[in-house]
C-alpha positions, 0 to 999 in steps of 0.5 A: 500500500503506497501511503501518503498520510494516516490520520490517528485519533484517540478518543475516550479512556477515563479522562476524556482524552482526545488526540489527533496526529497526522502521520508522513510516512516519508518523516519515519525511518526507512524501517518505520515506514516499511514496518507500517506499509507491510502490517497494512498490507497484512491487514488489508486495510483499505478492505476492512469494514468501516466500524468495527466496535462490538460494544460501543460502552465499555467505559473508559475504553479508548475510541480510535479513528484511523485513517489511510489516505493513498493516491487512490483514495481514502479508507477510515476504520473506527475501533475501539480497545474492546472491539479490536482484532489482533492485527489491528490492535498491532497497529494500535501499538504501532501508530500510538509508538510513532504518535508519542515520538512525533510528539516528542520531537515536537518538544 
């Protein structure tokens, strides 16, 4: 998957939080990048179903809005901690990984 942008937004847990990044896979390492396009790939993600929450009330669960923006369009999944299947949490970690270090560059 040829990426040019994901937008990740974390919304929820038991502080209300809300955080949005917006993701350059040309600002990662070359492994960074390639890591991400492959689990992507893996996941078929422009494939997936839009929403994907079992049970929207969990309390306190966190709410992610991802979305992958390619030159062939756009593809958002909405998820949540409870809802996740494997391969999509394994990018949960990834991309909240690469939102914590964007942040702390920004520092």
């Amino acid at each position: 998957m040829d990426v040019e942008r994901i937008t990740f937004e974390r919304t929820g847990g038991f502080a209300g939080m809300h955080n949005v990044v917006n993701i350059n896979p040309r600002d990662l390492s070359a492994e960074q990048a390639r890591a991400l396009g492959e689990l992507l790939d893996e996941l078929d993600f422009d494939k997936l179903s839009k929403q994907a929450m079992n049970n929207p009330s969990v309390p306190d669960q966190f709410t992610y809005h991802i979305t992958v923006e390619t030159k062939q369009g756009e593809h958002s999944l909405i998820t949540g901690d409870a809802s996740a299947a494997e391969k999509t949490e394994e990018l949960i970690r990834m991309l909240n990984r690469i939102a914590r270090k964007l942040a702390q560059n920004k520092k």
